[in-house]
C-alpha positions in Angstrom: 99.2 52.2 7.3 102.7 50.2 6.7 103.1 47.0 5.2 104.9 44.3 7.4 108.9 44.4 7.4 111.1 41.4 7.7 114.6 40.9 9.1 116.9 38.4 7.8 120.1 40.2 8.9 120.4 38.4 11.9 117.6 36.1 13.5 114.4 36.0 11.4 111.7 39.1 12.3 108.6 40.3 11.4 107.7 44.1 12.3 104.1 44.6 11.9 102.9 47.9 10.9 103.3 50.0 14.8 106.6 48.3 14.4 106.9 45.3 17.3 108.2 41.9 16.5 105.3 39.3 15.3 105.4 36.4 17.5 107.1 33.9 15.1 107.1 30.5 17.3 109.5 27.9 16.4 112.6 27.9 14.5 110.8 25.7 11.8 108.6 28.7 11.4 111.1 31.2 11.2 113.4 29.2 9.0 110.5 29.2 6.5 110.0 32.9 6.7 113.8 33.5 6.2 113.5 31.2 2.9 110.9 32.9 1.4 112.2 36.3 2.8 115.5 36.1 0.6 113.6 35.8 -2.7 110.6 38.2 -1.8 108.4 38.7 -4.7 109.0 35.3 -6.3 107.8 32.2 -5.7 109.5 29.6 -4.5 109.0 25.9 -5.4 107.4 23.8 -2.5 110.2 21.3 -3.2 113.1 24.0 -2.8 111.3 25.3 0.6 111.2 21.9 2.1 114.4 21.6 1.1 115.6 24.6 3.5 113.5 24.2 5.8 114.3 20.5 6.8 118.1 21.0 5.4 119.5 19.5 8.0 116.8 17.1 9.4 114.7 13.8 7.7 111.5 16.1 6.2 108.5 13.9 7.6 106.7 11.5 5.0 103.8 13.6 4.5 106.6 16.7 3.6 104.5 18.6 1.1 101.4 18.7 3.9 104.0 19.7 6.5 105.0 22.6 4.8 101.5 23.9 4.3 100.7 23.7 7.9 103.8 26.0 8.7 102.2 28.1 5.9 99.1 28.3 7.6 100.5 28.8 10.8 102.7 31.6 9.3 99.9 33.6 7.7 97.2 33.3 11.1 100.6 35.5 13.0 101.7 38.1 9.8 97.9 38.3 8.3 96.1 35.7 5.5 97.5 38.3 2.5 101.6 37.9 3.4 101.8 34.6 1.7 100.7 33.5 -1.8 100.0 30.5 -2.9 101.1 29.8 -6.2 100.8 27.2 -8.7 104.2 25.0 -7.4 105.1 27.2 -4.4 104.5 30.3 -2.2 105.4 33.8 -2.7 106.0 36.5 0.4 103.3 39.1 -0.9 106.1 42.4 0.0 107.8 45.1 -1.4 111.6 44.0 -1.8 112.7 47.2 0.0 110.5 45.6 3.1 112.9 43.0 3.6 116.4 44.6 5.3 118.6 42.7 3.2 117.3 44.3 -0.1 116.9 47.5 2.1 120.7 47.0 2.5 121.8 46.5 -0.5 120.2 49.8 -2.5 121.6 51.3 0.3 125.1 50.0 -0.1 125.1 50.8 -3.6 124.0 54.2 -3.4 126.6 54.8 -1.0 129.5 53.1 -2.8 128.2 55.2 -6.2 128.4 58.5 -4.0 131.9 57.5 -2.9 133.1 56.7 -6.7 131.3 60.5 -7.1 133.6 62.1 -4.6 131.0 62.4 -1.7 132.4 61.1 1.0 129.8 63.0 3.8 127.0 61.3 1.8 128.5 58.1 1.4 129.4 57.5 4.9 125.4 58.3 6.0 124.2 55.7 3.2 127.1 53.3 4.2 126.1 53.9 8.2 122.2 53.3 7.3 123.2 50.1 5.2 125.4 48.5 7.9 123.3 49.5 11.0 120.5 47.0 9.3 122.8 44.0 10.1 121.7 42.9 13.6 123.8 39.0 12.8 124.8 36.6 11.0 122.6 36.7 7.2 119.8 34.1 7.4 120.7 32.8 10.8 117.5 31.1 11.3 118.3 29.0 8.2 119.3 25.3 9.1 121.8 25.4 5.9 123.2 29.0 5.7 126.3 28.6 4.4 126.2 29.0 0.6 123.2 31.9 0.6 124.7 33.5 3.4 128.0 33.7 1.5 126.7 36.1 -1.0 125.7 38.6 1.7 128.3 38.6 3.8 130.6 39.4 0.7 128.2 42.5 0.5 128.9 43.4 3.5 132.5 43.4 3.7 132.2 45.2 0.7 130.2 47.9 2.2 132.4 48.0 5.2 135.7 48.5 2.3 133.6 51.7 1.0 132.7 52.9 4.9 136.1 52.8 5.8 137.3 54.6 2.4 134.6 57.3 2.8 136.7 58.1 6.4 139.8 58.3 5.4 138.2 60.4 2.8 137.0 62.6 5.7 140.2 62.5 7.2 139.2 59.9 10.2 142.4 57.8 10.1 142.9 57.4 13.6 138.9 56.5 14.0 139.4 53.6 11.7 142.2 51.5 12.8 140.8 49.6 15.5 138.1 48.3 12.9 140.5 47.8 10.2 143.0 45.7 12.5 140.0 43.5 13.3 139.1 42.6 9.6 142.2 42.4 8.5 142.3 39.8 11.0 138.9 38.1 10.2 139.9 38.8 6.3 143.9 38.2 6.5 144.5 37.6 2.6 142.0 40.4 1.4 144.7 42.6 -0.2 141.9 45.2 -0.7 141.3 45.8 3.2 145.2 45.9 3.8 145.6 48.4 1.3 143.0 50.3 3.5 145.1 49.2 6.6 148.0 50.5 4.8 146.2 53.9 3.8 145.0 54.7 7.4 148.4 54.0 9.1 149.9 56.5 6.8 147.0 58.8 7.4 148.0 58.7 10.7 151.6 59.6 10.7 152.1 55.5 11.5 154.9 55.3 8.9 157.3 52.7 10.8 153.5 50.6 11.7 152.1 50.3 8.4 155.8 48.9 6.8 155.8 46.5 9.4 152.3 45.5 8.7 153.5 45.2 5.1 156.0 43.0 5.9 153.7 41.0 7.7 151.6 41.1 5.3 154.0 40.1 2.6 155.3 37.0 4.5 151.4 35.4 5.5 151.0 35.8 1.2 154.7 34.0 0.3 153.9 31.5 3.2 150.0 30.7 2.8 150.0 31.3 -1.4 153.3 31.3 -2.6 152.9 34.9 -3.7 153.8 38.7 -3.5 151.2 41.8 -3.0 149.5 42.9 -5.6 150.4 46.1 -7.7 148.3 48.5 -5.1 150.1 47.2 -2.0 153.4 47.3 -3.8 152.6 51.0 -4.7 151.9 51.8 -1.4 154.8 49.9 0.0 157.1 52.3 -2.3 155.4 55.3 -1.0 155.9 54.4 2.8 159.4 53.7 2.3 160.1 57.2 0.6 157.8 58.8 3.5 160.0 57.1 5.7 163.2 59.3 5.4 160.5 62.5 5.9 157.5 61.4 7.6 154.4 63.3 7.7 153.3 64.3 11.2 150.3 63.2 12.4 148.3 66.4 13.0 149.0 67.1 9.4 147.4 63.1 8.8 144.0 63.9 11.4 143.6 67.3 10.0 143.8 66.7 6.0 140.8 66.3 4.1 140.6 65.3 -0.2 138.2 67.6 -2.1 135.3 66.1 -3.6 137.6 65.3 -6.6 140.1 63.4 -5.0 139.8 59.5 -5.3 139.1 57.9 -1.4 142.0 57.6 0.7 144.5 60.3 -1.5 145.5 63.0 1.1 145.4 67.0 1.0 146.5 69.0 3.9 143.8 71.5 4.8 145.1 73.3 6.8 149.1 73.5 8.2 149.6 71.4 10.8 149.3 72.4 14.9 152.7 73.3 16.7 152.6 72.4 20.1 153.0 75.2 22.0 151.0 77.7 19.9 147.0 78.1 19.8 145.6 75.9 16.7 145.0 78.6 13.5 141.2 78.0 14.1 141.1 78.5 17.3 140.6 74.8 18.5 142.4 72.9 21.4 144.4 70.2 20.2 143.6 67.1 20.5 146.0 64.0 21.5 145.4 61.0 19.2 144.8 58.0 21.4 147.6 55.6 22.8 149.0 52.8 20.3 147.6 49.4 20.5 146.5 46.2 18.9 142.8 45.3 21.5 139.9 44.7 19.5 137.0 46.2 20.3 135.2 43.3 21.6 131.6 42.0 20.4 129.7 41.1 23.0 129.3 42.9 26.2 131.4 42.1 29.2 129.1 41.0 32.2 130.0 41.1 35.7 133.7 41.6 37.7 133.3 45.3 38.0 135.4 45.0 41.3 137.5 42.6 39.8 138.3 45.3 36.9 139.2 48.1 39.6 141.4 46.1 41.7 143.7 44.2 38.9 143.7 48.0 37.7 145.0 49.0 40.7 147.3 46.1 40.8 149.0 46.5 37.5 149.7 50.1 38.3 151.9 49.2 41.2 153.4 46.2 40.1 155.4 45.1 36.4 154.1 41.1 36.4 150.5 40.4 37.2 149.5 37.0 36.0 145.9 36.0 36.0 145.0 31.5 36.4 142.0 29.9 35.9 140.3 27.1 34.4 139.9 27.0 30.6 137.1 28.8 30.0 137.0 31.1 33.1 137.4 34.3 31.1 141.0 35.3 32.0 142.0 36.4 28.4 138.9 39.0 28.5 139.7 40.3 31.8 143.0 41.1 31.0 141.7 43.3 28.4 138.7 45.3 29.8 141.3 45.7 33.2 143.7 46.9 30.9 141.7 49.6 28.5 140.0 50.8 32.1 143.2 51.3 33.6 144.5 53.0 30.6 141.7 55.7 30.3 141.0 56.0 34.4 144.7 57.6 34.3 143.6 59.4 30.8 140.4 60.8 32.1 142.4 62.5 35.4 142.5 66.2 34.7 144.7 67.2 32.3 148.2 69.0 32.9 148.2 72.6 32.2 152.2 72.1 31.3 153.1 72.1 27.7 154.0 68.8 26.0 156.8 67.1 26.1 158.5 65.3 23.5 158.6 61.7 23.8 162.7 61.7 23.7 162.4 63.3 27.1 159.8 61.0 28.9 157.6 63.1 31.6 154.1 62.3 33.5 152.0 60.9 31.0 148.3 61.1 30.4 148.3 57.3 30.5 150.3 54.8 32.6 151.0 53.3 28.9 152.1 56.0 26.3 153.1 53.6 23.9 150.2 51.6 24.1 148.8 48.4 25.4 149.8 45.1 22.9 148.2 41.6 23.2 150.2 39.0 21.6 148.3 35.6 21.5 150.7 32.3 22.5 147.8 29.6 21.8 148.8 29.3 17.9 152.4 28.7 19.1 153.6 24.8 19.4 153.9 23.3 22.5 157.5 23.1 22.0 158.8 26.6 21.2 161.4 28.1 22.6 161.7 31.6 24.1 162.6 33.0 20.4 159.5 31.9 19.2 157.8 33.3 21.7 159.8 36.9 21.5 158.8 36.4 17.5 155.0 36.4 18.3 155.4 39.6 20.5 157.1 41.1 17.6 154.4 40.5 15.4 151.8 41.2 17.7 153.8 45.1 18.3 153.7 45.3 14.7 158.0 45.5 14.9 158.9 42.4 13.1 162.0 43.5 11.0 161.4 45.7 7.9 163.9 46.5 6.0 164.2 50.2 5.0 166.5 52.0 2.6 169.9 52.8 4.0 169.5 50.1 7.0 172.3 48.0 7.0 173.1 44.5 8.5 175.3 45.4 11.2 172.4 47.6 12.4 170.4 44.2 13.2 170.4 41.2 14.9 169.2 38.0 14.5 168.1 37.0 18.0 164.6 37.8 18.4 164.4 38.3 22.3 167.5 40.9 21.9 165.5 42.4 19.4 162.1 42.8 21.0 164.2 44.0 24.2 165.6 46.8 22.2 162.8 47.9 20.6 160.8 47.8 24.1 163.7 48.8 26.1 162.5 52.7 25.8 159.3 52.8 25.7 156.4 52.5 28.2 154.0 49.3 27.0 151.7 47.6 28.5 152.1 43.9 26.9 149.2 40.8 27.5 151.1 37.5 27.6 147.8 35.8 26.8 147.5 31.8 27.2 150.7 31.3 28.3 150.6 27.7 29.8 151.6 25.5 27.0 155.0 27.2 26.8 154.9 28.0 29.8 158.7 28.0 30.8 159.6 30.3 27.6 157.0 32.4 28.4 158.4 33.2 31.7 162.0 33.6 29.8 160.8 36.0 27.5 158.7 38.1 30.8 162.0 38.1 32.5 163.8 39.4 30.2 161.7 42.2 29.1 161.2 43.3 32.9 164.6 43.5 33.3 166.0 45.2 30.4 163.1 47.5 29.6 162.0 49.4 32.7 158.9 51.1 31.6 157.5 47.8 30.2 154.4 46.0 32.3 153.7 42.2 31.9 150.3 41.1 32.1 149.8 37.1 31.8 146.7 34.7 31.4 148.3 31.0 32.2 146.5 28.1 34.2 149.7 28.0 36.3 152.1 30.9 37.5 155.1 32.3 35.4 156.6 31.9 38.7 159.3 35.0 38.0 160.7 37.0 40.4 158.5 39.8 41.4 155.1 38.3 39.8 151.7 38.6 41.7 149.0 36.2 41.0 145.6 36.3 40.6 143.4 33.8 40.0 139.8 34.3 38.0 137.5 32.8 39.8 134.2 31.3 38.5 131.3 33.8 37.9 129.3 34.3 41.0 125.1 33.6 40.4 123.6 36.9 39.9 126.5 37.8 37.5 126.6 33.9 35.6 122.9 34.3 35.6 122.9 37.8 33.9 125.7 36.5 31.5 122.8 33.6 30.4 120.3 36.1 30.1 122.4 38.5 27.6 123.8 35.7 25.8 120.5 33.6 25.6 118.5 36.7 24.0 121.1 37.1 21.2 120.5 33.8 20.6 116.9 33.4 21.2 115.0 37.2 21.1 112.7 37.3 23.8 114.4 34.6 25.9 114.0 35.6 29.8 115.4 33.5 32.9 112.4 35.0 34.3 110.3 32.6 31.9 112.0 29.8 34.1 114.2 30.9 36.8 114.5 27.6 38.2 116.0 26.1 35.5 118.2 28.9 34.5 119.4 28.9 37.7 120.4 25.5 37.6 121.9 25.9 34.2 124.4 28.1 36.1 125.0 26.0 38.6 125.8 23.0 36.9 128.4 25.1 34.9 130.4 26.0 37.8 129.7 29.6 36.8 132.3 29.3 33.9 131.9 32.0 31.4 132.5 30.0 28.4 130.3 27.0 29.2 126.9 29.7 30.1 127.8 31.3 26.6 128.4 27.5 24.8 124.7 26.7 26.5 123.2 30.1 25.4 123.6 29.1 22.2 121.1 26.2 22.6 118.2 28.1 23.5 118.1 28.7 20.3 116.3 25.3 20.1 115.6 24.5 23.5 114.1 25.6 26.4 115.9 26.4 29.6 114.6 23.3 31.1 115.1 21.2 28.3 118.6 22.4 28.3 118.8 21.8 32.1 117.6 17.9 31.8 120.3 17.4 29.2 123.6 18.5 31.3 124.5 15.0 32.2 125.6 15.1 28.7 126.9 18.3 28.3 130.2 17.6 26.4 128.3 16.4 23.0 125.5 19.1 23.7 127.6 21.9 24.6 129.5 21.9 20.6 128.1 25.5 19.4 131.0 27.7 19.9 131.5 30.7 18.0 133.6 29.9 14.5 136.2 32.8 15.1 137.4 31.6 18.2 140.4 29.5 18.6 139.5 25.4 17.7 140.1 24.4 21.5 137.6 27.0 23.0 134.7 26.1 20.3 133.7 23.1 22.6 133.5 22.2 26.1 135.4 18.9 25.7 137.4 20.6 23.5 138.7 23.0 26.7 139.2 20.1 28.9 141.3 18.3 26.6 143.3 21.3 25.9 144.0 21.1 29.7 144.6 17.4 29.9 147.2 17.4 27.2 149.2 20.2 29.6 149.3 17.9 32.3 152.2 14.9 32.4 151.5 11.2 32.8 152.1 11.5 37.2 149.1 14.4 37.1 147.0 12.8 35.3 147.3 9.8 37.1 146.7 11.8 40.5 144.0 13.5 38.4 141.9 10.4 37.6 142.9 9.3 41.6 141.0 12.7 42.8 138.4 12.2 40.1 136.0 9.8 42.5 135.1 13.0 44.3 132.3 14.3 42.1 131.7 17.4 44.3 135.4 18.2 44.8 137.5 17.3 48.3 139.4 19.1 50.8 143.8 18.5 51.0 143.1 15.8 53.9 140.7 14.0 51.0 143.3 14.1 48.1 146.3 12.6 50.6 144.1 9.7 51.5 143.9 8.8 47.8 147.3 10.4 46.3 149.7 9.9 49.2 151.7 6.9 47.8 153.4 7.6 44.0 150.8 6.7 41.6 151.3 4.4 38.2 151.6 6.5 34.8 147.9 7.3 33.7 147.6 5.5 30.2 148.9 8.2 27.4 146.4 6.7 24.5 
């Protein structure tokens, strides 16, 4: 017979002993099993639990009595024995290594000690077991998370730092970068996971990447601190430059392994390095490292547009400037990226050549229509006014190219003029660059598209914009709204992360509606997903009339203007000038939208300036 186990890593669960969830009610309920979940084996105070429970609410007057009728109701669903009562309090009657954030943490210790012991194979399982326990957020179902949370999720970046030292120690470079890229992001002044950026670059054979990344680095420390790298990122940086005049090739990177004895991320060829041309030593086919690229591997699954995804495939194939419009919140920006990674590996998964490879100097059929890589460079952070250097200077940084300077490079070998820059250091190569959000600079934007098309022939331009580039050569295609089935399947993935167990079948009236009212716009289902964590479908339904104060629960890592619904239309508003939104507020008395013949009758003559306050 097992005891009960309780998650905490993610939204509060109980497993009872054949292993399904317990049927934990509320949220009040499972906040109050989260709190006494994260000091199992103690008590804890009645004061402190209805302090957590009711953080964010008025605890009713009768507090004390309250909280012993969620402890009642909390021991008729996990068994009379699960919760003491104490003198002062109530203690969770459990082992701590029931509870998967203790679980976690012995496991992340073992496998950071086996690490510091020179086992990276043993390390990596521990690390892998420790990190798979993490289903969410820490203490999600707790109303105040923030300073208890912390603590964990400190833990787990930490455990994440040993994972991804334990591959490099196994000689996975390559494997690792996508995952380091994104927590470098997430983390961008933790000089330890740079280092480990650094380190698997170099792994690699990506000298000329990882100095740019330095230098990127080194300017987001002098600009956001006032300060220079640390004495490990310097150290690094002086190795990379004096690898720079001999680089290492990359099978010699994917192929080396350290000995047991060597400290994580130090490099020892095992083997010599494969010749193309000539059977590997062991008697293995190569294998070609991936394309170059900067897309994240994304979070959340992506939910209809299947045909949408073969066709702008298709379409970027054949043409050099696809641009995709919508509405703010229509998904454009995620499009772009699943159309581009499928188009990418439908041309890499065609039978392979039985030619020998070709150097890159002497450009041949590729096995993807994007050798060097697919880049996104993000536009949103850029001011409204920048000019088509600035924009050229994001797309640097986003490529990884931004200037470094390296020994024996002089100043008449550079220029000052970003665009020329990025156009010479795309001019040869075959990219596939996302433009993404493009509409507030909207006319440099198109600049900077021109300009690469022109003077870099293997480059493709993929835009997200709410209006046309309107270059020469560009086809447009707008993203339209999700249609039911797929809006409704988006709800019902993106309601049972937030709510386990949630179902539209529960109330497909409702969730239907839900849809409906939301025009089928990806970001507004996902914004109202995040209620039914406290509300029901229909409850959620009823309140729509009001949806710009209730639909505020965006995700925290997303950019400010796509955390709210109001906060997408005013992003959109501000783009407009004082004559649209005057014929904007003019078209606004038809609530169900209007045909052309409609809008003339009430924009024909030339509308007043809309108030700008």
């Amino acid at each position: 017979m097992f005891a009960m186990r309780y998650r905490i890593l993610g939204p509060t669960q109980a497993l009872t002993p054949s292993g399904d969830p317990a049927a934990l009610g509320g949220a009040r309920l499972r906040a109050l099993l989260a709190a006494l979940a994260l000091e199992v084996g103690r008590v804890r105070t009645t004061e402190v639990l209805i302090a957590e429970v009711w953080a964010v609410d008025e605890p009713p007057a009768d507090a004390a009595g309250a909280l012993q009728a969620l402890i009642g109701r909390l021991r008729r669903t996990l068994g009379h024995d699960a919760v003491d009562s104490v003198e002062g309090g109530y203690r969770l009657a459990a082992d701590r290594d029931d509870v998967d954030l203790y679980r976690f943490a012995r496991l992340a210790d073992e496998g950071s000690r086996a690490l510091a012991d020179g086992d990276p194979d043993k390390a990596a399982a521990l690390l892998d077991d420790a990190l798979g326990l993490w289903r969410g957020p820490a203490l999600a179902d707790l109303p105040d998370r923030t300073a208890p949370a912390a603590r964990w999720e400190a833990r787990r970046l930490d455990a994440r730092r040993d994972r991804t030292a334990a591959a490099l120690a196994l000689g996975q470079a390559e494997a690792v970068l996508p995952d380091l890229r994104a927590l470098c992001a997430a983390h961008p002044l933790d000089e330890r996971l740079h280092a480990l950026h650094l380190r698997a670059l170099r792994d690699a054979g990506r000298t000329a990447e990882a100095l740019a990344a330095y230098e990127a680095l080194r300017e987001s420390l002098a600009d956001q601190l006032g300060a220079d790298p640390g004495s490990e990122l310097r150290a690094l940086h002086a190795e990379l430059l004096g690898a720079a005049a001999s680089p290492r090739p990359p099978a010699e990177a994917a192929n080396s392994r350290p000995s047991k004895t060597e400290s994580p991320g130090s490099r020892t060829p095992a083997r010599r390095p494969h010749r193309p041309g000539t059977p590997p030593s062991d008697g293995t086919a190569p294998t070609a490292p991936p394309p170059p690229g900067n897309l994240r591997a994304r979070l959340t699954s992506f939910v209809g547009r299947e045909t949408d995804i073969h066709s702008l495939g298709e379409t970027l194939t054949a043409h050099r400037l696809v641009t995709l419009t919508g509405p703010g919140g229509a998904g454009k920006t995620r499009l772009a990226q699943e159309a581009a990674e499928a188009a990418q590996a439908a041309k890499a998964a065609q039978p392979e050549q039985t030619t020998p490879p070709v150097p890159p100097e002497h450009p041949t059929q590729s096995d993807t229509p994007w050798p060097d890589g697919v880049w996104l460079a993000e536009l949103a952070p850029i001011a409204a006014a920048a000019d088509a250097a600035a924009i050229a200077d994001a797309v640097l940084g986003a490529l990884g190219a931004r200037e470094t300077v390296l020994r024996g490079a002089t100043d008449a070998l550079r220029t000052t003029d970003p665009v020329a820059r990025l156009a010479e250091y795309c001019a040869r190569r075959r990219i596939l660059l996302i433009l993404d959000n493009c509409e507030h600079v909207i006319g440099a934007a198109a600049e900077v598209a021109e300009q690469l098309l022109t003077g870099c022939p293997g480059m493709t331009v993929l835009a997200t914009s709410r209006e046309p580039l309107a270059v020469p050569g560009e086809v447009v295609r707008p993203v339209d709204p999700l249609p039911d089935a797929a809006a409704l399947r988006l709800l019902a993935e993106r309601g049972a992360a937030a709510r386990p167990g949630f179902s539209p079948a529960d109330d497909p009236v409702a969730c239907a509606e839900i849809c409906h009212r939301l025009d089928g716009l990806p970001l507004a289902i996902e914004l109202a997903a995040a209620r039914l964590r406290m509300l029901t479908p229909r409850q959620l339904a009823d309140r729509l009339d009001d949806r710009f104060r209730l639909l505020t629960s965006g995700s925290r890592t997303l950019l400010p203007r796509q955390q709210t619904l109001r906060a997408v239309v005013d992003w959109s508003w501000d783009l407009l000038d004082p004559r649209e939104r005057a014929v904007l507020a003019r078209l606004s008395v038809f609530a169900g939208g209007c045909d052309l013949t409609a809008a003339e009758s009430v924009c024909a003559d030339p509308p007043a300036p809309a108030p700008t306050n």
